[in-house]
C-alpha positions in Angstrom: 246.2 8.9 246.9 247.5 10.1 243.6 248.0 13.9 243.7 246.5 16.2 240.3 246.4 19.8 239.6 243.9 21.4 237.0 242.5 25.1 236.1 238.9 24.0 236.5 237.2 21.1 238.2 234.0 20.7 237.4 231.7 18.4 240.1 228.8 16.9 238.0 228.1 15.8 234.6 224.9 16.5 233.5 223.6 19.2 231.9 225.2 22.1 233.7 228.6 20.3 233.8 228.5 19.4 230.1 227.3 23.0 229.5 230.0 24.0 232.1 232.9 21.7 230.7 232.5 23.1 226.7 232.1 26.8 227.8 235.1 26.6 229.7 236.9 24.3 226.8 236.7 27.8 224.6 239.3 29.6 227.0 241.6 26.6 228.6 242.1 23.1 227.8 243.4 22.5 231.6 239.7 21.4 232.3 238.5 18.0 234.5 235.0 16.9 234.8 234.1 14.8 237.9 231.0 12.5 238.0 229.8 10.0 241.1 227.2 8.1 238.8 226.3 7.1 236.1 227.1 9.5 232.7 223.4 10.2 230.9 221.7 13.5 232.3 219.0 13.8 234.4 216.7 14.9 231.7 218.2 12.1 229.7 217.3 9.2 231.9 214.7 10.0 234.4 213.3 13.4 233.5 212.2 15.1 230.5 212.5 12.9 227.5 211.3 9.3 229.4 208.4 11.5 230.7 207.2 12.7 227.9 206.9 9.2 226.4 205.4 8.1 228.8 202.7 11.1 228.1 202.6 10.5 224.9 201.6 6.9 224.9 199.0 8.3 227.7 197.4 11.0 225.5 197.1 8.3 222.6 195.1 6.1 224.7 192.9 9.2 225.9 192.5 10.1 222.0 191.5 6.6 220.9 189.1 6.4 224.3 187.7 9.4 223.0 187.4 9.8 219.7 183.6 8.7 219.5 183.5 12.5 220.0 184.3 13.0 216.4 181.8 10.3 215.1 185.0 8.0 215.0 184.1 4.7 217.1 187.5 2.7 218.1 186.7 -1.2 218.7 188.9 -3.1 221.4 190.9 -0.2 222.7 193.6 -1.9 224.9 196.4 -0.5 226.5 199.3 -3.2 226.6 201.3 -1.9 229.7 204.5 -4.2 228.6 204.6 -2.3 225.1 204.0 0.9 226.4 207.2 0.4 228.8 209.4 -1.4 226.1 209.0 1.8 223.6 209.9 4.0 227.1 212.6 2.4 227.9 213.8 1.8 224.2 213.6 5.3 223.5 214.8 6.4 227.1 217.7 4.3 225.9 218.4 6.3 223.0 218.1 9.6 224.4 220.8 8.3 226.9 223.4 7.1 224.2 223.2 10.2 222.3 224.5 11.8 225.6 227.0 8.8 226.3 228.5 9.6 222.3 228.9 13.4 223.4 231.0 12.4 226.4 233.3 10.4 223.9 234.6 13.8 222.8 235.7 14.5 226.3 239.3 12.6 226.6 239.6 10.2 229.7 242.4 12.2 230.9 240.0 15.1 231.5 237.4 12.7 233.6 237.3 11.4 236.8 235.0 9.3 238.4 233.8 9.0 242.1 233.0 11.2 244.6 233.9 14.5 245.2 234.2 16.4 248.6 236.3 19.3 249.8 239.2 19.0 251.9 239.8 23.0 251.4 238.5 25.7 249.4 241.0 24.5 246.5 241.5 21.2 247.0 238.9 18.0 246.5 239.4 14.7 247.1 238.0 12.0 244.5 236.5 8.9 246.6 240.2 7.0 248.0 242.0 7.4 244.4 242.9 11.5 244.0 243.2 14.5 245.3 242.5 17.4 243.2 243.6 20.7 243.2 242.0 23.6 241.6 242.5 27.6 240.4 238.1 27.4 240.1 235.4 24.5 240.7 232.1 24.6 239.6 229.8 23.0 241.5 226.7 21.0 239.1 225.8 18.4 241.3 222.3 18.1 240.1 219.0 17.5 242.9 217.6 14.2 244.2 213.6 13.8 245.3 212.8 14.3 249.1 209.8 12.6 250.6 208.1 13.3 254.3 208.9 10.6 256.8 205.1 9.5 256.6 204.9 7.7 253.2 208.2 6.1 254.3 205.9 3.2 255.6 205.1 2.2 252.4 208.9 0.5 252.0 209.9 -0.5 249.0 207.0 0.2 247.7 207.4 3.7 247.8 209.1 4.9 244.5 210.1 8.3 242.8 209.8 9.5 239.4 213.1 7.7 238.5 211.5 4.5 239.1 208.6 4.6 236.9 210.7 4.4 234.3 212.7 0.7 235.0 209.0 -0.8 235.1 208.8 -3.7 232.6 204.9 -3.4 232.5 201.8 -0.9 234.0 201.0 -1.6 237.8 197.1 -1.7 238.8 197.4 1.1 240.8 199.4 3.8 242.3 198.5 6.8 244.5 200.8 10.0 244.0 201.9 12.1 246.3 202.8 15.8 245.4 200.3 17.5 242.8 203.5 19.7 241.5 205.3 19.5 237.8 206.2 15.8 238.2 203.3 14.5 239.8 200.4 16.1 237.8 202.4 14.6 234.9 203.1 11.3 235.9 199.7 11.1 237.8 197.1 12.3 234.6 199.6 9.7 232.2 199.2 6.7 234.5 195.6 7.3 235.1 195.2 8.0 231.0 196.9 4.4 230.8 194.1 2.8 233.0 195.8 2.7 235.9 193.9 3.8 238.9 195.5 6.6 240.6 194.7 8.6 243.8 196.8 12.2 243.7 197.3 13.6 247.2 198.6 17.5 248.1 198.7 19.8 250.9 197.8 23.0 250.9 196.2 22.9 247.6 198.6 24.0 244.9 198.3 22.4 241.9 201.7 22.7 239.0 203.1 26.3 239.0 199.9 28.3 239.4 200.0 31.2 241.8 196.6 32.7 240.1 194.1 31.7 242.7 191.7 31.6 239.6 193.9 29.2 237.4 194.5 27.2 240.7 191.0 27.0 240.9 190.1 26.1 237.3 192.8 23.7 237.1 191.7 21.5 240.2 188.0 21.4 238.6 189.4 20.4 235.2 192.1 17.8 236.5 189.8 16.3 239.0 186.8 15.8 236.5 189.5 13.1 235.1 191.0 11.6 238.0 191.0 11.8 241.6 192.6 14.3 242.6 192.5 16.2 246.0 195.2 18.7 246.8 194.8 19.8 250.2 194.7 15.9 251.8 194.6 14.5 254.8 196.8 11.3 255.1 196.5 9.4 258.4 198.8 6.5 257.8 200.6 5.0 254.9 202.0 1.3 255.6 203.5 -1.3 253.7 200.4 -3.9 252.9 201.9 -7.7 251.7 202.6 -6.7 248.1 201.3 -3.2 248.1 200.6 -0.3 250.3 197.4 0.5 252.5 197.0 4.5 252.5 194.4 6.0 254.8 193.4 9.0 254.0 189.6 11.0 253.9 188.2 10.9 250.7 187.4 14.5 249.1 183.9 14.7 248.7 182.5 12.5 251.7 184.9 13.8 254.3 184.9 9.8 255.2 188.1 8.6 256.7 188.7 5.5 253.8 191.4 2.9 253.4 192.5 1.7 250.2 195.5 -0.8 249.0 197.8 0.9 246.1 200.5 -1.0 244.5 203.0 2.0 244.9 202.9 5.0 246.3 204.9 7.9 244.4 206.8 10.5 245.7 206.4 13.7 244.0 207.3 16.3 247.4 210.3 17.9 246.3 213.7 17.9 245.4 217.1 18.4 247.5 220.2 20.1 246.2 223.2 18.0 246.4 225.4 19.6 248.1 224.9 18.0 251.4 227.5 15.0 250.6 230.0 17.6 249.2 231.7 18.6 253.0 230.6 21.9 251.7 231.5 23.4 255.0 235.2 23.7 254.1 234.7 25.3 251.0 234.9 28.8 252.9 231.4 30.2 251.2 228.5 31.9 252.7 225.7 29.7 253.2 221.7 30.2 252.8 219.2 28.1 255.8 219.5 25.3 253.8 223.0 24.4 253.8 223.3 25.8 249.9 226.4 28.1 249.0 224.9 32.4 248.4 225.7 32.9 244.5 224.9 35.7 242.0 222.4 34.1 239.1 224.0 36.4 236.9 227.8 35.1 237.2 227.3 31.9 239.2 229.5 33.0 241.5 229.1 31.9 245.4 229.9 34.1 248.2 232.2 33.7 250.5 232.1 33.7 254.1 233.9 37.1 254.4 231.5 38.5 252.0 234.1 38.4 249.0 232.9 36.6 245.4 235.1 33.2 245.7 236.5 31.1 243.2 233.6 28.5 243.3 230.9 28.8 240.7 227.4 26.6 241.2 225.0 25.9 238.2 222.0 23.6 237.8 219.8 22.5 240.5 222.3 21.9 242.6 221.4 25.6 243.7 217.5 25.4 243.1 217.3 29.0 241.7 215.1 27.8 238.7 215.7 23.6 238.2 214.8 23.8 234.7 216.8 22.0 231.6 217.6 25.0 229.7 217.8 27.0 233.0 220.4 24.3 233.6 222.4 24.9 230.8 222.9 28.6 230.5 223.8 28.8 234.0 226.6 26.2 233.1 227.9 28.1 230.0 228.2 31.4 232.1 229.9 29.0 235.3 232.4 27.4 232.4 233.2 30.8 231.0 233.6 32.9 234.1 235.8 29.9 236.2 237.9 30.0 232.9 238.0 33.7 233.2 238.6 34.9 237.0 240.4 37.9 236.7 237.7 39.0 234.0 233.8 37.6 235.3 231.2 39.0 233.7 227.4 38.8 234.3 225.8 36.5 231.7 222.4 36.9 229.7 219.5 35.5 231.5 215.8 34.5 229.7 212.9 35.5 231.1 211.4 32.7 233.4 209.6 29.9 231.2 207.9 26.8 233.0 205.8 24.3 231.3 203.5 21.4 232.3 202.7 18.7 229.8 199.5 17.5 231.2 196.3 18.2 229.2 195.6 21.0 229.2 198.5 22.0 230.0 200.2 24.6 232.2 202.6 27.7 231.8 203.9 30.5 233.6 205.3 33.1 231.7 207.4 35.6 233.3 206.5 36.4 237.0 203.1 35.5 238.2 200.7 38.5 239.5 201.7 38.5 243.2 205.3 38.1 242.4 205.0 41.3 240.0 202.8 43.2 243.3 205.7 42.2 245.4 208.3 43.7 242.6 206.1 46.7 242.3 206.1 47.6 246.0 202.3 46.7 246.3 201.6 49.7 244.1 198.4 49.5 241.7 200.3 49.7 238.3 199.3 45.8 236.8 196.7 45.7 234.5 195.4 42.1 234.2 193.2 40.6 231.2 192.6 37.1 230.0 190.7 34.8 227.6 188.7 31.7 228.3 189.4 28.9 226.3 186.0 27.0 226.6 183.8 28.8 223.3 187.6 29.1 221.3 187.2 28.3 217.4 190.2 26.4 217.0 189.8 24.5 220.4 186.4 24.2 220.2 187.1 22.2 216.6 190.2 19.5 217.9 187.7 19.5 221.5 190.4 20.7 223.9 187.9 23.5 224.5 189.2 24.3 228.4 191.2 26.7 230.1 192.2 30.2 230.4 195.2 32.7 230.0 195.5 35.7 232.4 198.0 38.3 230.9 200.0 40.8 233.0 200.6 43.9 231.5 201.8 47.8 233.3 199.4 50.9 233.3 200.4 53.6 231.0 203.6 52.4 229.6 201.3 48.7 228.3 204.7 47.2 228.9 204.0 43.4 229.0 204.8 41.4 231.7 203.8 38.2 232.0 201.2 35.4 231.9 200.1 32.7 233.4 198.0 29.9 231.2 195.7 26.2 231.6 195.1 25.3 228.1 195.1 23.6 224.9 198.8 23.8 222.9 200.2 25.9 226.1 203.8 25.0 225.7 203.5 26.8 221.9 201.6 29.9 222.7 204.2 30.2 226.3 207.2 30.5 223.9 205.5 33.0 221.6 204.8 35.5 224.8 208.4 34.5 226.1 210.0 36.0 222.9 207.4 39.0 223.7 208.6 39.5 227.2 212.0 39.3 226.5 211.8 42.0 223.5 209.9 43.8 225.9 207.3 44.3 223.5 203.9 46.4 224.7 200.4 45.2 224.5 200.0 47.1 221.5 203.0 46.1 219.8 201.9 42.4 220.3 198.2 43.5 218.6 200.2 44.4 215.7 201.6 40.9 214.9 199.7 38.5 212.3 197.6 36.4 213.7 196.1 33.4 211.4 193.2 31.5 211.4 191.7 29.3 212.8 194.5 28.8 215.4 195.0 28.3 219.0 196.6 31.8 218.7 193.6 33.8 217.9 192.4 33.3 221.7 195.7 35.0 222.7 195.0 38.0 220.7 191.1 37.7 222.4 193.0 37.9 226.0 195.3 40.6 224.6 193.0 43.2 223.8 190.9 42.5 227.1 193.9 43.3 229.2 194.7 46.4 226.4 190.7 47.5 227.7 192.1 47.5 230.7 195.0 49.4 230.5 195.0 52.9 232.2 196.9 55.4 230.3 198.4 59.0 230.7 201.6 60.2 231.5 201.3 60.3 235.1 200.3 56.7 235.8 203.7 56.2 233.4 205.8 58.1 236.1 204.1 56.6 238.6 205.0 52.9 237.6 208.4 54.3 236.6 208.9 55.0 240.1 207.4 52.1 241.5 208.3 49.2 239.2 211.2 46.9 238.6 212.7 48.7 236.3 214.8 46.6 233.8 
């Protein structure tokens, strides 16, 4: 086994590693990037960009089935499933090589491929072919899905989101699994494409929502489209000749009903890989689920005799917010700090910002309501207001007229705080009260900026100035949150 020394190792290439491995580049060229499979991202290949294709072709077909609406009447409407998969694929294929050219910047002597695990805190091997050792590693192994053990007797016919996307055509049917991020997405774009889809959950969250209300509101506006139930009952799942028989009790009868599904789609989860790492010998403090204690403002993991260690983690290998762009600061502040170890210094992180691209879509802005209660010590300082978007101008005139937008502001100081929104343009109007939160702008403050019209917007100042009517003011509600809140 050859023997190699470096400053930095990094375990991963996708986006926290790349992030990792040109943040690090500023301060030391001693830098080696490690990757098991396949270069591309995550985002690249299976996530983001292929997904939003797909939804894309999916809300065209819903426009054009539509449009009579607007006194427009399309003839012949078809949805070609091969076409629709050849442009998803095509483009998929694109997105990839832009992130295959980037990697040609990064010299072959500074890559190695195969698997990492640790032998000791410092030391890696590399599959059978090297043994690496290292001042800091940075662990940006990236997630895989998990499934429960039931659907596992659907065979091969049970698939994850990665698999959509190597179909050559549409199936007739597929029931998903999961009504999270990924599966309301995939789920309302495959149905939207004409295939028939059955959307199973338990417990009955739907996307991000915590809002019991925009829980609510979402699972009538979803399920007036498809079927959707999110607090099934699945009795058996089993492999059917070419397809899968689910039984399950249908929503509104209570009947126990068994249908055949071409696939079923797993949408339960994802696991942090660090399980295949022999993450055990790395000497760090570990949480129940076997994934190293770190600080989200350095990266830095603990280790097991409660000192920060020399190993970073970014990405969703630890599952602290398995976002893109979450993704990719955490990797600048793991490349700079592992560079830097005598000098590591807490990085600059955004307010959280989570987006849904179903229609209408979902956001979460900030912290939800009870997450702020909890932060607040369960004191009564968070004012709440909100809009509906059913009798909005501007979404009454493109027909997108559903939704609402609940906004979270403090008594006395009207210190925003948050939001949480179902609605038309969501992932526009979720960055503009982003940028609020993170200038820490009051309710009043945000009053004061322009608002045109007719726009979208217009129903965010609307929900704005109910929750400013509902702000309590004074001095000693002021104090009173001062000595109750989170403080900055």
């Amino acid at each position: 086994m050859q023997q190699q020394q470096t400053k930095i190792a990094i375990i991963g290439a996708g986006s926290a590693g790349l992030s990792a491995w040109h943040a690090a580049r500023k301060h030391t060229d001693d830098v080696v990037l490690i990757e098991a499979g396949a270069y591309g991202t995550t985002c690249a290949r299976v996530g983001c960009m292929p997904s939003k294709l797909l939804i894309a072709a999916a809300n065209t077909a819903h426009s054009a089935r539509n449009a009579a609406m607007f006194g427009v009447t399309i003839n012949d409407m078809v949805v070609d499933g091969h076409a629709v998969m050849t442009r998803v694929k095509g483009e998929r294929d694109r997105f990839v090589g832009n992130v295959l050219a980037s990697m040609a910047s990064i010299p072959e002597s500074h890559r190695l491929q195969g698997h990492a695990r640790f032998i000791d805190p410092y030391t890696l091997a590399i599959d059978d072919h090297t043994q690496l050792t290292a001042n800091a590693i940075i662990i940006a192994t990236g997630s895989r899905a998990t499934w429960p053990r039931l659907l596992e007797g659907a065979g091969d016919r049970l698939i994850i989101n990665d698999d959509v996307f190597d179909w050559d055509s549409l199936p007739p049917s597929v029931a998903v699994v999961g009504p999270g991020v990924i599966g309301m997405e995939l789920g309302q774009a495959l149905s939207r494409l004409g295939v028939r889809t059955r959307t199973f959950g338990v417990g009955g969250a739907i996307g991000p929502f915590q809002s019991e209300k925009l829980r609510q509101l979402a699972d009538e506006t979803f399920s007036r489209e498809l079927y959707l139930d999110p607090d099934a009952t699945i009795e058996h799942v089993e492999q059917h000749d070419n397809g899968v028989a689910i039984t399950f009790y249908e929503r509104e009868s209570g009947q126990k009903v068994t249908e055949i599904v071409d696939y079923v789609l797993a949408a339960t989860g994802r696991k942090p890989n660090v399980d295949q790492l022999d993450i055990e010998k790395a000497a760090l403090a570990l949480d129940e689920r076997g994934v190293p204690m770190f600080n989200r403002f350095t990266t830095q993991c603990l280790g097991k005799d409660n000192t920060p260690s020399h190993i970073f983690i970014a990405g969703d290998a630890n599952q602290s917010a398995p976002l893109l762009h979450e993704a990719i600061t955490e990797g600048k502040i793991a490349g700079r700090n592992a560079a830097c170890l005598d000098d590591v210094q807490v990085g600059q992180r955004n307010v959280p910002l989570a987006i849904v691209f179903t229609e209408p879509q979902m956001a979460i802005v900030g912290e939800s309501r009870a997450a702020l209660e909890t932060r607040y010590g369960g004191c009564d300082c968070i004012a709440e207001g909100g809009v509906s978007f059913d009798d909005q101008g501007r979404a009454l005139v493109i027909g997108e007229n559903h939704g609402y937008l609940a906004l979270y502001a403090e008594h006395g100081s009207g210190l925003f705080l948050g939001a949480e929104m179902l609605g038309p343009r969501a992932e526009h109007i979720a960055h503009l009260l982003a940028w609020a939160l993170e200038q820490k702008l009051t309710v009043s403050q945000m009053l004061a900026m322009p608002f045109y019209h007719p726009v979208i917007e217009e129903g965010v100042r609307s929900g704005l100035r109910d929750l400013q009517a509902n702000l309590k003011q004074g001095s000693s509600i002021t104090e009173r949150c001062m000595e109750c809140g989170p403080g900055d």
